[in-house]
C-alpha positions in Angstrom: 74.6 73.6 -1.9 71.9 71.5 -3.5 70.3 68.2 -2.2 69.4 65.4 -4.4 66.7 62.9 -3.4 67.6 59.5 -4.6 65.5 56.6 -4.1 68.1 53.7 -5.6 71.6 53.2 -6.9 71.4 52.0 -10.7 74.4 51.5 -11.5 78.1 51.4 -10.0 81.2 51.2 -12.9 85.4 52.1 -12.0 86.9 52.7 -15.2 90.9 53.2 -14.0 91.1 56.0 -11.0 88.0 57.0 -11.5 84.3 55.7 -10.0 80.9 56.4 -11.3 77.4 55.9 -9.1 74.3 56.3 -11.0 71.7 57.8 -8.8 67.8 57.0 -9.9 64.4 57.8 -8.8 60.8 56.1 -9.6 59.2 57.2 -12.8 55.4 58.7 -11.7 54.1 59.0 -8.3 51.0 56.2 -8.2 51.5 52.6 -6.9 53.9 50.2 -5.6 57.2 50.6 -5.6 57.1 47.4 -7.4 55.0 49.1 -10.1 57.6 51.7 -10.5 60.5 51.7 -13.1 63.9 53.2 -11.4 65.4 55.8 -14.0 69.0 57.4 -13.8 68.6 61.3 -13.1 72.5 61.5 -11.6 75.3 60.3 -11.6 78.3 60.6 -8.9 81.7 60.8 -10.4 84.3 60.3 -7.8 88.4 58.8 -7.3 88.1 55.2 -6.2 89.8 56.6 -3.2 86.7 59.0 -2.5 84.5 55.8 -3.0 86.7 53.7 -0.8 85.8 56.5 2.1 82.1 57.0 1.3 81.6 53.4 2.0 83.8 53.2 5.2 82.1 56.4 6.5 78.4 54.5 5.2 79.3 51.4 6.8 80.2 53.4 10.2 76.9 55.0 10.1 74.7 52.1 9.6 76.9 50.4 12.3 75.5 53.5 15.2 71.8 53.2 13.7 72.0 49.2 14.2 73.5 49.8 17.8 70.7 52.5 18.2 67.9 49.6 17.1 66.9 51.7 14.3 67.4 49.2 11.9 68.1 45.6 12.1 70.4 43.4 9.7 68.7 40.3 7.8 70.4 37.3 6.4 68.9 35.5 4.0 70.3 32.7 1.8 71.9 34.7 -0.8 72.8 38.5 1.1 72.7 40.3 3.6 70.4 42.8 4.3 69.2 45.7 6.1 65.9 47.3 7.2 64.8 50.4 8.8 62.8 49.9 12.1 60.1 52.0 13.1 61.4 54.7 13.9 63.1 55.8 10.5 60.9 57.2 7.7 62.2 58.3 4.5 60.9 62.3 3.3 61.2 63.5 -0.1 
């Protein structure tokens, strides 16, 4: 088994039964993330009914790390959002 670092989602299109995730990572290694351009490396083909049970077992998961304070949900005007705390760092 192989892992695959991702560092955003592109893109996320259903076309009948079937769901595709693009997976991308930052172009180059210097500056902001800002600075950075996010290109599609891979792409997750799954049933919607897969999909469907990623995001319930996701959503479950970010439910024990918000219980566990390691991240805390934002609302702002437009979405809802999420951010790590201090105790979760991201490795490559």
């Amino acid at each position: 088994m192989s892992d695959i670092f991702v560092d955003g989602i592109k893109n996320v299109a259903v076309q009948g039964p079937i769901a595709r995730i693009e997976l991308a990572n930052f172009a180059g290694t210097s500056g902001s993330d800002e600075d950075k351009i996010l290109q599609t490396k891979n792409r997750l083909v799954m049933p919607v009914e897969t999909m469907i049970r990623l995001q319930q077992s996701l959503t479950q998961v970010m439910g024990q790390l918000e219980e566990k304070g390691l991240i805390k949900r934002r609302e702002t005007d437009q979405e809802e959002t999420v951010s790590a705390g201090e105790g979760v760092k991201g490795k490559h």
